[in-house]
C-alpha positions as CSV (number, residue, x, y, z in Angstrom):
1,X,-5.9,-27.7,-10.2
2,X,-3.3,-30.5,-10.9
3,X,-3.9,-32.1,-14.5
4,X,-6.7,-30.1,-15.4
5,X,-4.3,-26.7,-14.4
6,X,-3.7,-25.4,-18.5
7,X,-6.7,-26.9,-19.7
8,X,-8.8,-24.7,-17.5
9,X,-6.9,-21.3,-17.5
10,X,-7.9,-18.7,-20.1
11,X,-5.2,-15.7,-20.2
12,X,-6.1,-12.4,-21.5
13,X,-4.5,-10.8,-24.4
14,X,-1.3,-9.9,-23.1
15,X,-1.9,-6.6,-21.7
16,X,-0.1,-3.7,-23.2
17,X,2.6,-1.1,-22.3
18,X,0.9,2.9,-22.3
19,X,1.9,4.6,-25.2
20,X,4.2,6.9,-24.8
21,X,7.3,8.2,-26.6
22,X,9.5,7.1,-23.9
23,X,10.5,3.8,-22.0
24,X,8.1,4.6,-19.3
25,X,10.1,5.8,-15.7
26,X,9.3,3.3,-12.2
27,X,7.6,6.0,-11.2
28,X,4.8,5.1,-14.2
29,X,5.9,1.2,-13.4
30,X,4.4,1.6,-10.1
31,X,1.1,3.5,-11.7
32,X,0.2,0.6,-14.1
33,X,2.1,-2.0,-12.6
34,X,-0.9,-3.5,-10.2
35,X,-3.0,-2.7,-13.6
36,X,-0.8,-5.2,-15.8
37,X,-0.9,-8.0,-12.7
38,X,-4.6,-7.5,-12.1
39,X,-5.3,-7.7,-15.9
40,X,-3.5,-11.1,-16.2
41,X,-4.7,-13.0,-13.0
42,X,-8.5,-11.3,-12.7
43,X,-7.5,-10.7,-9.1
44,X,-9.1,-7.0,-8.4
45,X,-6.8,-7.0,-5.3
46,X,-3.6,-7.1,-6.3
47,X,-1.4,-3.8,-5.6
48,X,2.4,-2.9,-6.7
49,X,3.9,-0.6,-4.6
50,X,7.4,0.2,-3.4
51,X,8.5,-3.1,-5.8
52,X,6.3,-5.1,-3.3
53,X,3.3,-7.3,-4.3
54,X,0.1,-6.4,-2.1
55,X,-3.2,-8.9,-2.0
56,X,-5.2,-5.8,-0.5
57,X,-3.2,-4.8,2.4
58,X,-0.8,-7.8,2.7
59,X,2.5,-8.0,1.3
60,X,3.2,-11.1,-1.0
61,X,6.6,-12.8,-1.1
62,X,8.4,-13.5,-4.2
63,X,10.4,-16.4,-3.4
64,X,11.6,-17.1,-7.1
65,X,15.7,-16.8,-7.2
66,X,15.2,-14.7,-10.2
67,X,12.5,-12.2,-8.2
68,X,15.2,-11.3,-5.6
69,X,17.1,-7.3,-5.6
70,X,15.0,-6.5,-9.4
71,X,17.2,-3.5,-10.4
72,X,15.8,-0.2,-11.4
73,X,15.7,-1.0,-15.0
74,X,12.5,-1.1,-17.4
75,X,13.5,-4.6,-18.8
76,X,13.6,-6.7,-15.3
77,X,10.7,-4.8,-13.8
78,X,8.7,-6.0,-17.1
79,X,10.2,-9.6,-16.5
80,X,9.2,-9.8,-13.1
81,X,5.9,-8.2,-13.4
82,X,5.1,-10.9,-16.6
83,X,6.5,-13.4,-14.5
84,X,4.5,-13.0,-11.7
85,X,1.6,-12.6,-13.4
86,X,2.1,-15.9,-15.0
87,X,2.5,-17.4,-11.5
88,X,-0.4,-16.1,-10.0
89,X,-2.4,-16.9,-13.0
90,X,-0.9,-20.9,-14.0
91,X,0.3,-22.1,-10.5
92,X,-1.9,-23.3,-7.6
93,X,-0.4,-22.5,-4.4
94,X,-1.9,-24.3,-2.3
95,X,-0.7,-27.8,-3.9
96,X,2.7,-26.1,-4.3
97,X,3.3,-25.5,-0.3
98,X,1.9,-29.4,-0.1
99,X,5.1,-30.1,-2.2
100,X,7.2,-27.3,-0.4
101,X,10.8,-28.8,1.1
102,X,11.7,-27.1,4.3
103,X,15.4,-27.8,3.6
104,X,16.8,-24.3,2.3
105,X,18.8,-25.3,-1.1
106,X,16.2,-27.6,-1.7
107,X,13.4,-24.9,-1.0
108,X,15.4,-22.2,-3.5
109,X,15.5,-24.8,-6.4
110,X,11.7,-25.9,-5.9
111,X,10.7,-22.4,-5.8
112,X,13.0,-21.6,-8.7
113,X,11.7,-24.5,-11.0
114,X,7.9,-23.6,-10.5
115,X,8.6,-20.4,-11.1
116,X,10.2,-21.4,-14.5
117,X,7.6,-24.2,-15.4
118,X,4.8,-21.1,-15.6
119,X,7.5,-19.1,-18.1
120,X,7.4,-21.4,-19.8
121,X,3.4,-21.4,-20.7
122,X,4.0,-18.2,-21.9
123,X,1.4,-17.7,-24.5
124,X,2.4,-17.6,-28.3
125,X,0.4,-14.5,-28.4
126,X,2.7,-13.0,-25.8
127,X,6.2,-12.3,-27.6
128,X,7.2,-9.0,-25.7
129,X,6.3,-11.1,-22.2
130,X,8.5,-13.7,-23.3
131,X,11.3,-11.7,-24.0
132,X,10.6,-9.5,-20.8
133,X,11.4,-12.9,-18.9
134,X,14.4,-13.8,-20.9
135,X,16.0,-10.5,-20.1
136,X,15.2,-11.0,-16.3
137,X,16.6,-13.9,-16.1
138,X,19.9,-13.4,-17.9
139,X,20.5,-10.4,-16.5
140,X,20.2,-12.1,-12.7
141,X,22.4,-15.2,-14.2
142,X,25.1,-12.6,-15.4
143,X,24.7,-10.7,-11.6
144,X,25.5,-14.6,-10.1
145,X,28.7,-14.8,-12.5
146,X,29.6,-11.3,-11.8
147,X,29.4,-11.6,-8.1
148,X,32.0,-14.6,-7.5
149,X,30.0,-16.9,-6.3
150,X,30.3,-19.4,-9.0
151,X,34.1,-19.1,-7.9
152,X,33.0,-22.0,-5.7
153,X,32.2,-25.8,-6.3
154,X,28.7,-25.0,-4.4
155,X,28.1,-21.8,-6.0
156,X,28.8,-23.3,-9.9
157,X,26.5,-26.6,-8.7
158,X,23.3,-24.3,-8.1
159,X,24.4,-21.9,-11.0
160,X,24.6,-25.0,-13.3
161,X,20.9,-26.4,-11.8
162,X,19.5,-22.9,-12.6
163,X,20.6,-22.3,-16.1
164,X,20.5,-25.7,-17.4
165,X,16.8,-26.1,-15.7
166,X,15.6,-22.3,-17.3
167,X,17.1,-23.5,-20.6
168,X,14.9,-26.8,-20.8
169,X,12.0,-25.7,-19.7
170,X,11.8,-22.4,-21.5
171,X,13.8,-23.9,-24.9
172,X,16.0,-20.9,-24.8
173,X,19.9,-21.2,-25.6
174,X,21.8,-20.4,-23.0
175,X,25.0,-17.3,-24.1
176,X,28.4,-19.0,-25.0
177,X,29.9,-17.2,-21.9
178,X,27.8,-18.8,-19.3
179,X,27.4,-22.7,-21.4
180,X,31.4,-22.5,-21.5
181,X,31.2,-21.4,-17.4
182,X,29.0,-24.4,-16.6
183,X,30.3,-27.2,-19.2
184,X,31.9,-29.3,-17.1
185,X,30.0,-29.4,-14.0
186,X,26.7,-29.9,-16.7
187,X,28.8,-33.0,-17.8
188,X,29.0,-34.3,-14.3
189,X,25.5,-33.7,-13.5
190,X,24.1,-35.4,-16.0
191,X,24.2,-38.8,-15.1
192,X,22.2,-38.0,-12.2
193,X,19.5,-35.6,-13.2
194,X,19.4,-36.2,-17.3
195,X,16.1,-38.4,-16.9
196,X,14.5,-36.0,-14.7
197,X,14.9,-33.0,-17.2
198,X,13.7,-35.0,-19.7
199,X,10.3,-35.3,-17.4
200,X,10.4,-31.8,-16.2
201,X,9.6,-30.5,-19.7
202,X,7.0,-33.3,-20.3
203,X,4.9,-32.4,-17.8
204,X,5.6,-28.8,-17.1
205,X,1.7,-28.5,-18.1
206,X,0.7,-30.8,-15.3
207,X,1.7,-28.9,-11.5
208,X,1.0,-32.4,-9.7
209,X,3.3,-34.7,-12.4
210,X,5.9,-31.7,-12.5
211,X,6.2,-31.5,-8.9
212,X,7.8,-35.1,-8.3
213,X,11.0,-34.5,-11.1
214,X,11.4,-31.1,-9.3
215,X,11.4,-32.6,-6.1
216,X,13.7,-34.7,-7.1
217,X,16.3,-32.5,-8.7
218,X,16.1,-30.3,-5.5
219,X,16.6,-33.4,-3.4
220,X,19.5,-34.3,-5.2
221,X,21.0,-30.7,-5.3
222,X,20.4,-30.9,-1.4
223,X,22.3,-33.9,-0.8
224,X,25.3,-32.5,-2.8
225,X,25.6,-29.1,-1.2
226,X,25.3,-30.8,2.0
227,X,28.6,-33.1,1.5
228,X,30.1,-30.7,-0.2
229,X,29.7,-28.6,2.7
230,X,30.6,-31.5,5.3
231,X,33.8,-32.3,3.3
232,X,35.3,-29.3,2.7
233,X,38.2,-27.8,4.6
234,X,36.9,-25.2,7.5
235,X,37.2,-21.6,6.4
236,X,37.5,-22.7,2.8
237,X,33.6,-22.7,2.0
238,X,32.9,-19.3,0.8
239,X,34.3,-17.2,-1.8
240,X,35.2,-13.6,-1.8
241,X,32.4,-12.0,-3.3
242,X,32.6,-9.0,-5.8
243,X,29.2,-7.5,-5.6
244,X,25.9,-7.8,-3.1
245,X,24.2,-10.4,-5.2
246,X,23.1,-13.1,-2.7
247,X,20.6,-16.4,-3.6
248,X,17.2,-16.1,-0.8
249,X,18.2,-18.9,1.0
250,X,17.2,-18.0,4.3
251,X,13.0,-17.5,3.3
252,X,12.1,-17.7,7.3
253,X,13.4,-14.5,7.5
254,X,11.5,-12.7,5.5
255,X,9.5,-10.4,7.9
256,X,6.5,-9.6,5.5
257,X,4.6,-8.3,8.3
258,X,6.0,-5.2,9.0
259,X,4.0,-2.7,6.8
260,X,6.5,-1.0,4.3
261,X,7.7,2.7,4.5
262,X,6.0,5.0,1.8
263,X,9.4,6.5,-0.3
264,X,9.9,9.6,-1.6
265,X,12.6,12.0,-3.6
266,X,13.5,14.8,-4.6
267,X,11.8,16.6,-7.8
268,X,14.1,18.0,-11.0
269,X,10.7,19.8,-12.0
270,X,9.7,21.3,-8.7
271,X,13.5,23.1,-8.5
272,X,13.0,24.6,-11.8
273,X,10.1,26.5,-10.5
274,X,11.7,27.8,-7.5
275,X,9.7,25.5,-4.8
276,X,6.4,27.5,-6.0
277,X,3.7,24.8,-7.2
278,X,2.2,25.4,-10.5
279,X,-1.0,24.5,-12.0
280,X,-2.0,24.9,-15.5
281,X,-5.4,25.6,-15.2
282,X,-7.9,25.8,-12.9
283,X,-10.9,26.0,-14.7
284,X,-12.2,22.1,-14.6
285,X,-11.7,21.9,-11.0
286,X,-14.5,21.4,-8.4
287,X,-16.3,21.2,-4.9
288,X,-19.1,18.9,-4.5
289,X,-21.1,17.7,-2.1
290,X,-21.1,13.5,-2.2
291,X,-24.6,13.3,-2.5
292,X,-24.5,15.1,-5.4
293,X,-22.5,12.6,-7.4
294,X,-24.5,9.6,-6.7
295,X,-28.2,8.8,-7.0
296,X,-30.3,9.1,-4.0
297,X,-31.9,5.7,-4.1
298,X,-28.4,4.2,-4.4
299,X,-27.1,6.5,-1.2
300,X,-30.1,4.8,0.7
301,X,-29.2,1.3,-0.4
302,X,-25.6,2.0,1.0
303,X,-26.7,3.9,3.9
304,X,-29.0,0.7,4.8
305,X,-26.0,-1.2,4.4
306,X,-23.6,0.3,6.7
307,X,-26.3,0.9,9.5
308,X,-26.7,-3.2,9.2
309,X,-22.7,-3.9,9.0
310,X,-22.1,-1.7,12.0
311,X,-25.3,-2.9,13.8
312,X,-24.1,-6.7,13.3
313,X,-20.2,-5.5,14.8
314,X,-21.0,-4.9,18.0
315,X,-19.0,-2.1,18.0
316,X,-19.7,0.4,21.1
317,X,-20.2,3.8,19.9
318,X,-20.6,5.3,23.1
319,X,-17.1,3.4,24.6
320,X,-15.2,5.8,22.1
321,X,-17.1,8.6,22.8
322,X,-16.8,8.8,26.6
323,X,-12.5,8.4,25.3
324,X,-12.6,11.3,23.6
325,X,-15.2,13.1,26.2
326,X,-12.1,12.7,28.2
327,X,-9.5,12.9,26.5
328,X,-10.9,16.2,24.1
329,X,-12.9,18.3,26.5
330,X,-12.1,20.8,28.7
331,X,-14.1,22.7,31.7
332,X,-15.8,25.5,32.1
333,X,-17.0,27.5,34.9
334,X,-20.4,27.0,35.3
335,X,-21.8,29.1,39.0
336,X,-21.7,28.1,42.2
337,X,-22.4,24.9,44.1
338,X,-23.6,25.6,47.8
339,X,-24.0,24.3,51.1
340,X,-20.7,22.4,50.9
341,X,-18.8,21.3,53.7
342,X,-15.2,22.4,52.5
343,X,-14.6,24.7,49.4
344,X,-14.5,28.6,49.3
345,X,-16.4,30.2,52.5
346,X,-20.0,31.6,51.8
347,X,-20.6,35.0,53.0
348,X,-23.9,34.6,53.0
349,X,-24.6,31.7,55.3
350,X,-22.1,33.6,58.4
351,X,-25.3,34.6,60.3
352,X,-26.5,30.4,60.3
353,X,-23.4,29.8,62.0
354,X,-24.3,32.3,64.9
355,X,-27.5,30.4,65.4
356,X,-26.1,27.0,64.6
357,X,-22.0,26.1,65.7
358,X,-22.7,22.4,64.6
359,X,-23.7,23.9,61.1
360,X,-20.9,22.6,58.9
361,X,-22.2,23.2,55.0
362,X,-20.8,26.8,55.1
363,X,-18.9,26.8,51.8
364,X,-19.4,27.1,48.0
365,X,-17.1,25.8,45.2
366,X,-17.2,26.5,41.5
367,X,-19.5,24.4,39.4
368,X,-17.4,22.8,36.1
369,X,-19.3,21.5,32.9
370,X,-17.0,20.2,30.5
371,X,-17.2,21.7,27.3
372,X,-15.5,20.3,23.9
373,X,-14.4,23.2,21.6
374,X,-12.2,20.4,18.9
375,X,-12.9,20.5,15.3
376,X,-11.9,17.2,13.7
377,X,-11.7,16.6,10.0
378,X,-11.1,13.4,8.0
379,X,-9.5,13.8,4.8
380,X,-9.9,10.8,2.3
381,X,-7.7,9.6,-0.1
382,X,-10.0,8.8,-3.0
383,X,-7.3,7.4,-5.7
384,X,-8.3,4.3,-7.4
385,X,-6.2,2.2,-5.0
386,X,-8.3,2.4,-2.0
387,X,-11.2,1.4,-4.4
388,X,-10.9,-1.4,-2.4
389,X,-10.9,-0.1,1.1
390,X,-14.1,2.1,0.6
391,X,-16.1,-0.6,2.9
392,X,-14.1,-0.3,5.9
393,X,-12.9,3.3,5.4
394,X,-16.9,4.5,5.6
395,X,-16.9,2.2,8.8
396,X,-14.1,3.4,10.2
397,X,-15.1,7.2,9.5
398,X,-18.8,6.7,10.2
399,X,-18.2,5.3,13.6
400,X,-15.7,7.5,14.9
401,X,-17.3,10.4,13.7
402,X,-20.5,9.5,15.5
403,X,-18.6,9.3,18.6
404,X,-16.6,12.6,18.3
405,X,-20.3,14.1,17.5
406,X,-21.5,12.2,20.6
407,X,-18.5,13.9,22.2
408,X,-19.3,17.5,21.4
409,X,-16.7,17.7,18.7
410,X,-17.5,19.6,15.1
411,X,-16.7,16.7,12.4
412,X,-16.3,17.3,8.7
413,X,-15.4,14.7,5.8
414,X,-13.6,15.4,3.0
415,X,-12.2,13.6,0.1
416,X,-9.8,14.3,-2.7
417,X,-9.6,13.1,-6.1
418,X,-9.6,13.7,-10.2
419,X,-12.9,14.5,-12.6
420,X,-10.9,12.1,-15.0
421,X,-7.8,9.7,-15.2
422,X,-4.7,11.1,-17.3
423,X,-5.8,14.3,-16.9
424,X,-8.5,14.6,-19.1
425,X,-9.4,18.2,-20.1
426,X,-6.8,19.9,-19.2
427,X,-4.0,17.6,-20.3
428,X,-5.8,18.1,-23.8
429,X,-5.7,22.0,-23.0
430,X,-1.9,21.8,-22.8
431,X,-1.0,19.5,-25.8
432,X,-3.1,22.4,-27.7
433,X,-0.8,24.8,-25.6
434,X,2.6,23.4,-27.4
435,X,3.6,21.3,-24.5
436,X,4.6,24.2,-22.6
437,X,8.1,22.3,-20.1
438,X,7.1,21.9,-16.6
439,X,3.3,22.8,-16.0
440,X,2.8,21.3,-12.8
441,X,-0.3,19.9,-11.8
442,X,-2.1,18.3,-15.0
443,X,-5.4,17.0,-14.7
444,X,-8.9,18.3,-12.9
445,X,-9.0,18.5,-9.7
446,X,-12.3,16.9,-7.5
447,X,-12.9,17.9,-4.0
448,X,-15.9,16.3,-2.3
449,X,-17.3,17.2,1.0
450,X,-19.4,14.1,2.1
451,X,-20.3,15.6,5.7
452,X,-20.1,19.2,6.1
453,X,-18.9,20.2,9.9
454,X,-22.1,22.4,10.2
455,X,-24.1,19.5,10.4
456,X,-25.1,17.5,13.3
457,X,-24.0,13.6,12.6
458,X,-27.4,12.4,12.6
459,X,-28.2,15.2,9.5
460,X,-25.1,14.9,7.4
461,X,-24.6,11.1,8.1
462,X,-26.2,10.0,4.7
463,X,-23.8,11.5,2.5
464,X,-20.6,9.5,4.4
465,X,-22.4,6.4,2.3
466,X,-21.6,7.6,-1.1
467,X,-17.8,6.9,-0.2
468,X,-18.6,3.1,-1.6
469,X,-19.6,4.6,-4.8
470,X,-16.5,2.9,-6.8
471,X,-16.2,5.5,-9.6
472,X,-15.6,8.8,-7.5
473,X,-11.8,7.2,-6.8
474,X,-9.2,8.3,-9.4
475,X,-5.9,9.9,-8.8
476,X,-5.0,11.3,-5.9
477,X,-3.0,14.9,-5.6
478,X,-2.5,14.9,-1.8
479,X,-1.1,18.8,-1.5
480,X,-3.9,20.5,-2.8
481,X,-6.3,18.1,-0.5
482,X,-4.7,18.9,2.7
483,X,-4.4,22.9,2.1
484,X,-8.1,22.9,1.2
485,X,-9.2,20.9,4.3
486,X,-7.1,22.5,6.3
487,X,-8.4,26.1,5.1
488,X,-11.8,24.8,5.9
489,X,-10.3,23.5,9.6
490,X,-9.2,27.3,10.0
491,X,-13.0,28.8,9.5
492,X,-14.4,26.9,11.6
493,X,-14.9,28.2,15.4
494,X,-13.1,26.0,17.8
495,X,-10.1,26.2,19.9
496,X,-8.4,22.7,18.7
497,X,-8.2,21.5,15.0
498,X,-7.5,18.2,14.4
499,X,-7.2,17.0,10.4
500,X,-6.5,13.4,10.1
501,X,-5.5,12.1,6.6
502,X,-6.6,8.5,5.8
503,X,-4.2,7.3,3.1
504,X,-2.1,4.2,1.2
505,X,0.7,6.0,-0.5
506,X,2.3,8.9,-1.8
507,X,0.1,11.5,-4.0
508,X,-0.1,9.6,-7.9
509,X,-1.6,11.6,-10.6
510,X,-0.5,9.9,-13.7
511,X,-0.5,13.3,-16.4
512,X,1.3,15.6,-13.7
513,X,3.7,12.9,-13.3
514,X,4.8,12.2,-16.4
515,X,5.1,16.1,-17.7
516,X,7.0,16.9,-14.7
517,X,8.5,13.9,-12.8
518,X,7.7,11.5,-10.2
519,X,8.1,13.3,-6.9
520,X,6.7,16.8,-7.8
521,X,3.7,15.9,-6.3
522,X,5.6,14.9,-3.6
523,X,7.3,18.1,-2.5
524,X,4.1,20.3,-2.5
525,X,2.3,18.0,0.2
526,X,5.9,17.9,2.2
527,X,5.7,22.0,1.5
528,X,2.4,22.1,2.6
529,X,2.6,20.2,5.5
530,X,5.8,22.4,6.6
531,X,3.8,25.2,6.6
532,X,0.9,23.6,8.4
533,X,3.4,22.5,11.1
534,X,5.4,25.7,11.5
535,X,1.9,28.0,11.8
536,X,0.7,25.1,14.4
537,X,-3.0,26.1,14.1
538,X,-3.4,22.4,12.7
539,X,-2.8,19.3,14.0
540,X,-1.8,16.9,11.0
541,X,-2.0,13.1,11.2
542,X,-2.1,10.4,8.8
543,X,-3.7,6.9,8.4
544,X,-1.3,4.7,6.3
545,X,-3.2,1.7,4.6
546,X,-1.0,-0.7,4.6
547,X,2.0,1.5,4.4
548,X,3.8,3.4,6.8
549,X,3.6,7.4,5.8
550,X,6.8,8.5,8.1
551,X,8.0,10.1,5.3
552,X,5.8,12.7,5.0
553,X,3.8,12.9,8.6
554,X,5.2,13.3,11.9
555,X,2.1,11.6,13.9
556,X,0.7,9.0,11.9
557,X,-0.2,5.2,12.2
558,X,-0.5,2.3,9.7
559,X,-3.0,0.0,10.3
560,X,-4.6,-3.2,8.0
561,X,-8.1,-2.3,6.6
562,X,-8.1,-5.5,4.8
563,X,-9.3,-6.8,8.1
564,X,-12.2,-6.5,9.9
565,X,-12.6,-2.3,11.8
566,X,-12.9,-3.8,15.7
567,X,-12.9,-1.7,18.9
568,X,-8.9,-2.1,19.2
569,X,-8.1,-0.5,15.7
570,X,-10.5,2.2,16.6
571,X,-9.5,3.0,20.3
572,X,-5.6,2.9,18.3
573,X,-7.3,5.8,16.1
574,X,-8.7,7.4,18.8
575,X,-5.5,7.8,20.8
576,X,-3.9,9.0,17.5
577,X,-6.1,11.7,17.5
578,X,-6.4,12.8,21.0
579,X,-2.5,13.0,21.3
580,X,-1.0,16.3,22.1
């Protein structure tokens, strides 16, 4: 990138808040909130969940001072969200970890002036963006003050390096409270950093010319924090602080590969109602079969594709069926085997033994064929954010079902989604309604049955393709998806059900969230899969895509589809499954 960085990048128009009356809740931040970021940087693999950044499956840090403990307030989510689209879009990272010092203070104020450099290419176009940032960043410059830490001749320096650097680059005044706060140790820094401010906002255009000022600003901070710290008295260094605020110092700590924890809460709406899930109408909702929703000559094309993925994988088929023959079947008596030499004692051959006393095969034992009565279904989260999963997912389900066929095993897969995004029809139905408080579930329902358990694998195979079809994944209402697969588990004649769920987050329809609240989706699954677990006619288990789903199942795994599906990942599935 380096000169050529700005001349190169095109931003968008700067993408725009959904209408709505109200400041939108998280809740409908985390709905649109990948949407903004992907809409800014291009990148079709960005994800914001649980105020984490995802590229597919892997969680992004945000090493910014600023981007640190974002409160639960519309104006800094906006900031941070503008900000980091700006980052993503105007900064190349590679050539910034070239630059990257591995000192700590010197790291935070590196990170910190990159981070302010791209704020400060905010386009003209962009005035709500720019005054998103603003409000992010005074707010975390009024949390440092508030805290104590600027109580301390360390804690002021870095305070002074942050405000006066936001204010040059950005050209925004600082507030009277926090230029009288900083005056004098601005005065004293001067002489040492006044040139290099100057060339900071010269080239903040240019990421290879910036990044030798910066580096020498957080150089020079370095150096002073680090006498400070050697001269003054033990015990003495730290000040009492008022509040949790703390400055990411300590950025090898970070753990960003643990997968997060899916969150939950409790729902305002779903009390109202007495725990008893509503849903305004029914009449838009429907069961199809996946072939029906995509052309035939495209299900061939991505049939053909899979069989050559999974043909070039190597992946052994029959390795994960003989697992689950184990592990899934049990025996059944099947006659008798004779003319044994230990076992029960044959009647019939007493009159040999007369003739001959060396005879020894004079017993019988029960013959044992092992027979696998197991019903397995996959249940498929079909919301718009595993859009990008849909290649792995039909590997994953494709080969794993082949095997539990292989096995004996009657396998069905399902999927849940929407016939529309903001719930369409019915939404439209309601507004015409008067708005009626509290509807529950808002938009039309889609069920989709891409292999049918009646079907041998090698007959209902075709249809698992039409899971890369990209427009069949909408919204996703979880609840309803796992009662209706699990009523289908129920028919089904077999003596052990098994219905695993293959997910990446809590249910999101956007409509049923925003007449009711966040979480009523939420408590019908958790109702739902109470009831499933106190009846104990169905095993429940979950897939998390790169999220942990504790919160809501009891057996469950998380595993990364943004890698490649190998023979570990699906033996880990496989053990999931088979687990008592």
């Amino acid at each position: 990138m380096g000169q050529e960085l700005i001349g190169d990048t095109s931003l968008p128009e700067a993408p725009k808040a959904p209408v709505n009356p109200h400041d939108p809740t998280l809740a409908e931040m985390e709905a649109w909130g990948g949407a903004l970021l992907r809409a800014i940087t291009g990148d079709a693999s960005l994800q914001w969940s649980g105020q984490t950044l995802y590229a597919g499956t892997t969680p992004q840090a945000l090493p910014a001072a600023h981007h640190a403990e974002v409160p639960a307030v519309l104006a800094d989510q906006r900031g941070l969200l503008d900000s980091v689209g700006l980052r993503l879009s105007l900064s190349d990272a590679q050539l910034h970890r070239t630059h990257l010092p591995s000192d700590p203070i010197e790291r935070l104020i590196f990170e910190l002036l990159e981070q302010l450099r791209v704020e400060s290419l905010v386009p003209v176009t962009w005035p709500g963006a720019r005054e998103n940032m603003r409000q992010r960043f005074l707010h975390w410059a009024q949390s440092f003050m508030d805290s104590g830490l600027t109580e301390s001749d360390l804690g002021i320096l870095l305070f002074a390096v942050a405000l006066v650097s936001w204010s040059r680059l950005t050209d925004q005044e600082m507030p009277d409270r926090m230029s009288d706060a900083i005056e004098a140790t601005r005065m004293g820094m001067s002489p040492h950093l006044g040139r290099y401010w100057v060339q900071l906002r010269r080239h903040r255009e240019d990421q290879t010319a910036f990044s030798e000022p910066a580096l020498a600003v957080a150089r020079w901070v370095g150096e002073a924090v680090r006498a400070a710290q050697e001269e003054a008295p033990r015990g003495n260094g730290n000040p009492k602080r008022r509040s949790s605020f703390a400055l990411p110092l300590h950025f090898e700590s970070q753990n960003l590969d643990e997968l997060p924890l899916a969150q939950t809460g409790d729902s305002r709406a779903w009390a109202s109602s007495s725990q008893t899930y509503r849903v305004f109408t029914r009449k838009y909702d429907r069961e199809e079969p996946a072939t029906e929703l995509i052309r035939h000559a495209q299900l061939v094309e991505f049939r053909e594709q899979m069989d050559d993925e999974i043909s070039r994988s190597g992946l052994h088929v029959g390795r994960i069926a003989r697992y689950f023959q184990q592990r899934l079947a049990t025996h059944q008596r099947d006659g008798w085997n004779f003319g044994l030499e230990e076992g029960h004692l044959d009647a019939g051959r007493l009159s040999q033994l007369v003739s001959d006393p060396q005879l020894r095969e004079i017993f019988k034992d029960e013959m044992q064929r092992p027979i696998n009565e197991t019903a397995v279904t996959f249940l498929l989260d079909c919301s718009g954010s595993m859009k990008s999963y849909s290649k792995p997912m039909s590997i994953l389900v494709d080969v794993l079902g082949r095997a539990l066929d292989m096995a004996g095993a009657r396998v069905e897969v399902l999927g849940f989604s929407t016939n529309a995004w903001n719930g369409g029809r019915v939404r439209r139905d309601w507004q015409k309604a008067g708005q009626p408080q509290f509807p529950g579930r808002l938009n039309e329902r889609l069920h989709i049955i891409f292999k049918d358990a009646g079907k041998r694998w090698r007959h209902g195979r075709q249809g698992i393709a039409a899971l890369r079809r990209p427009d069949i994944f909408r919204e996703g209402i979880d609840g309803e998806g796992v009662d209706w697969a699990c009523q289908r588990l129920l028919a089904q004649p077999a003596r052990r059900r098994i219905l695993m769920v293959i997910s990446d987050g809590c249910p999101m329809d956007t409509a049923t969230h925003q007449v009711n609240d966040e979480h009523y989706l939420d408590q019908h699954l958790r109702q739902v899969l109470a009831a499933r677990e106190r009846a104990g006619d169905v095993k429940v288990c979950a897939l998390g895509v790169g999220l942990d789903l504790g919160v809501f199942y009891r057996q469950r795994l998380a595993v990364d589809l943004h890698q490649h599906v190998d023979e570990a990942l699906l033996l880990g599935v496989a053990e999931l499954l088979c687990r008592r």
